[in-house]
N, C-alpha and C positions, 0 to 999 in steps of 0.2 A: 372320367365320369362327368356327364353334363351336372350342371347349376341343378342342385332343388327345385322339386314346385315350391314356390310361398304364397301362403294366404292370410292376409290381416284383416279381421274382423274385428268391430266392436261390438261389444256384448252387454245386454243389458242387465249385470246385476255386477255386485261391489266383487274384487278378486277373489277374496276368503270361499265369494257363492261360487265364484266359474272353479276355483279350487277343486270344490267339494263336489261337482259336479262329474269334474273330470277325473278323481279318485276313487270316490263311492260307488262301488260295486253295484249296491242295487241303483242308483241314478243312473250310471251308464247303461244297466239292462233297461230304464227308461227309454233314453234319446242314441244310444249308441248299438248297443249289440244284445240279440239274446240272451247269451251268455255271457258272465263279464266274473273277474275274481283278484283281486286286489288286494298287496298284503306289501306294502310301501315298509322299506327299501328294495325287497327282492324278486316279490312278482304283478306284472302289471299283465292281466291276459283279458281278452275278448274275442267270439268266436259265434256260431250258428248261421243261420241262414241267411240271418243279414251282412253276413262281414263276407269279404272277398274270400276264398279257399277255407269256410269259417267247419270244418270239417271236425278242426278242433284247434286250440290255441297255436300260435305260432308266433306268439312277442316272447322277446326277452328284455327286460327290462336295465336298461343302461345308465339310466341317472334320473333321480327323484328330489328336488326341494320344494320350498313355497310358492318359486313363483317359474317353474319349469318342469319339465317333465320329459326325456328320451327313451324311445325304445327300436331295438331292432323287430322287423316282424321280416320272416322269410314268405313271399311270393312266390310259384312258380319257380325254385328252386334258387333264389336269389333272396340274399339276406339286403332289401330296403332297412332305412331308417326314417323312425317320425317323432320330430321335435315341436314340443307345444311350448312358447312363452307366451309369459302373462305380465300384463304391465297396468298398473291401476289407472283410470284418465275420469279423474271423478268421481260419480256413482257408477262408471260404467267399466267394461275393462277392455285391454286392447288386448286380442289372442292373434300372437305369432305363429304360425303351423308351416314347417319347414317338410317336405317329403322329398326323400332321395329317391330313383331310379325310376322316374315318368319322364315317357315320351311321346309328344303328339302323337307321331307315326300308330306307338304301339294301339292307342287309343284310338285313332280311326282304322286300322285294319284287323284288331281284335285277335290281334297273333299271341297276346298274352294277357293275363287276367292285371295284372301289374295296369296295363292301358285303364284301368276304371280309375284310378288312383285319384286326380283332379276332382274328378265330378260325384267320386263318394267321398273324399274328405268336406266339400262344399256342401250337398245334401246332409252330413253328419253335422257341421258346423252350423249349416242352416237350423236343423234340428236341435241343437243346443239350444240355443239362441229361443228357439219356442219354447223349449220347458224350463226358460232363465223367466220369457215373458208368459209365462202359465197359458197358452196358445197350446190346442191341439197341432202334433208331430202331421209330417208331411209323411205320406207312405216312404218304407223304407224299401228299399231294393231286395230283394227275394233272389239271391244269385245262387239257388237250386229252382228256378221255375222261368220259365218262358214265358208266363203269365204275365202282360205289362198295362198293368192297368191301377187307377186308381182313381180315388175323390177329394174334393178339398170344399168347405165350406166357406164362404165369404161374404162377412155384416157389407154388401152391398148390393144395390138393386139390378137386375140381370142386364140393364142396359147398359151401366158405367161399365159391368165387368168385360159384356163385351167389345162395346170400344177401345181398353185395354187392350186388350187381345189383336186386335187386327189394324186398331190406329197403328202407325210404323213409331211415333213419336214416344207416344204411351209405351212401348212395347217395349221400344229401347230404352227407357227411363229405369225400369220396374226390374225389365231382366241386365241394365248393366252393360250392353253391348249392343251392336248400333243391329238394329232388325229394321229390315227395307219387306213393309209385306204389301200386293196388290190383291184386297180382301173378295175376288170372287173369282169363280170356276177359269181353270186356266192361267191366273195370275202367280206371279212369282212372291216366293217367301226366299228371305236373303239374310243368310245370318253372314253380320257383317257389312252389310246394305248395298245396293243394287251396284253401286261401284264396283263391288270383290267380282265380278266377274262370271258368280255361278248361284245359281237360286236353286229351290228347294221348287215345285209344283201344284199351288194349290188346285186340289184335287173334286174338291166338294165344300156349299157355302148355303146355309141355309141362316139369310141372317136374323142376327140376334140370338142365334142356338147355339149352328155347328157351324165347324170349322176344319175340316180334315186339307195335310198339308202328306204330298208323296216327298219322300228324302232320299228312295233308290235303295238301296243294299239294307238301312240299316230300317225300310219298312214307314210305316203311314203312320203318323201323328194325328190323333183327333181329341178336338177339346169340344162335348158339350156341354151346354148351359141348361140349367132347370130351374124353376122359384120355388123355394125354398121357405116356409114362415117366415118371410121380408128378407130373407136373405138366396144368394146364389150358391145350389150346388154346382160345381163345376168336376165333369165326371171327365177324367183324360187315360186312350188307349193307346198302345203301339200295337200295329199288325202289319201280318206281312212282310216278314223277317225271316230268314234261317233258322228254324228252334235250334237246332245242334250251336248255332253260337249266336243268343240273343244281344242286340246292342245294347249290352249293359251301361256303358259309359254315356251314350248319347242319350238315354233315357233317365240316366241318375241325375243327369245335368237338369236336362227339361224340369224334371222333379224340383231338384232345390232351386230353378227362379223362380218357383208356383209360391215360396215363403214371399218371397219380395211384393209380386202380385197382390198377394193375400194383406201385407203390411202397406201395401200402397193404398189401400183402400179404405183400412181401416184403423191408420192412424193419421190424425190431424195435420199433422206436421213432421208426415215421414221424413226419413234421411236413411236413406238405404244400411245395412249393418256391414255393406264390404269396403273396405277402404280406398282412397284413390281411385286407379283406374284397375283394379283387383280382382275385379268380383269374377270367378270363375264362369268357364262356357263350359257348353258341352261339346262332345265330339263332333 
């Protein structure tokens, strides 16, 4: 069996809170899952529309104390494991997230629901992290719907956020991963930056607004901008995709760096919440 995913984030509130967050049944139906039911030592479940196969519960719960937490959860007929450490660094806390049985591959070819694994633990983790810092949740992934759309509001003015967006510098700063984009019709977007060899298509560029980038198979990413009472909605779709098998992983991903976006903007003295060189991509 290959190496775990691992993901370390630091989290903005004391252990006891990331605790209570990641045990407390109605918090998790907060930031985690529809459904969620919790009864530490024996059962730890979460399930509905938001969770992968969320159909109905499929964790079994394998070890519980203060400052950890393991469970098996079966995917696609394959019993994964997911281990949460917590380690206190201050006011703040450091979350260790261990996930067994992710594989790139299965993540870019969508041969199994398992492939979402990276880029929904990241979006969920992302997600924490907002209802640690009282910040509205980034849409969650709807994996019974094709539907790929969402909104996010941001205390900044619609020029900063689009500069973001299509500076290549900015872009890699905010999402964590080096992004080479050339911000009008016909230019290349590169995740990975123009060196990897293969870019993405921007497709349409109306600036200061929109921004639609083609990605091939897994369909058209578009970000626009609107003003908002002094602040920027920013409204983002996926189309153009296979419904029978939407790019859920590459769209969960997109998703949770819109948190980072969001916190680059509007906090003074950001410092990203992923650790190192960590921070999850998308497919």
């Amino acid at each position: 069996m290959t190496e775990p995913l691992t993901v370390r984030a630091r989290l903005a509130a004391d252990l006891a809170t990331v605790r209570r967050a990641l045990t407390d049944p109605a918090e998790l139906r907060v930031w985690l899952a529809e459904h969620a039911e919790v009864d530490l030592p024996r059962r730890y479940e979460f399930w509905g529309r938001y969770t992968p196969e969320g159909d109905a519960p499929h964790q079994r719960l394998l070890h519980a104390d203060d400052k950890s937490l393991r469970f098996a959860w079966t995917l696609d007929g394959v019993e994964t494991t997911t281990e949460f450490e917590l380690a206190p660094d201050g006011d703040a806390t450091i979350l260790t997230l261990r996930q067994s049985h992710f594989l790139i591959e299965e993540a870019m070819n969508g041969s199994t629901i398992r492939g979402v694994l990276q880029t929904y633990w990241a979006l969920s983790v992302a997600n924490l992290n907002a209802h640690l810092e009282g910040r509205p949740l980034l849409p969650r992934t709807d994996f019974t719907s094709a539907d790929l759309r969402g909104e996010l509001l941001i205390d900044a003015p619609m020029d900063k956020v689009w500069t973001s967006l299509t500076d290549s510098e900015q872009a890699s700063a905010w999402f964590g991963y080096p992004i080479g984009i050339e911000p009008w019709a016909g230019g290349r977007y590169a995740m990975g930056g123009f060196e990897t060899g293969y870019a993405a298509k921007v497709l349409d560029v109306t600036p200061g607004r929109v921004l639609s980038v083609d990605w091939g198979p897994t369909g058209v990413s578009t970000w626009e901008l609107a003003e908002s009472g002094g602040r920027t909605r920013l409204t983002f779709v996926q189309s153009g995709f296979d419904e029978g098998n939407p790019p859920y992983a590459a769209w969960t991903g997109a998703v949770a760096g819109l948190a980072e976006l969001r916190r680059f903007h509007e906090l003074p003295a950001w410092q990203p919440i992923w650790l190192a060189d960590e921070a999850p991509t998308g497919a």
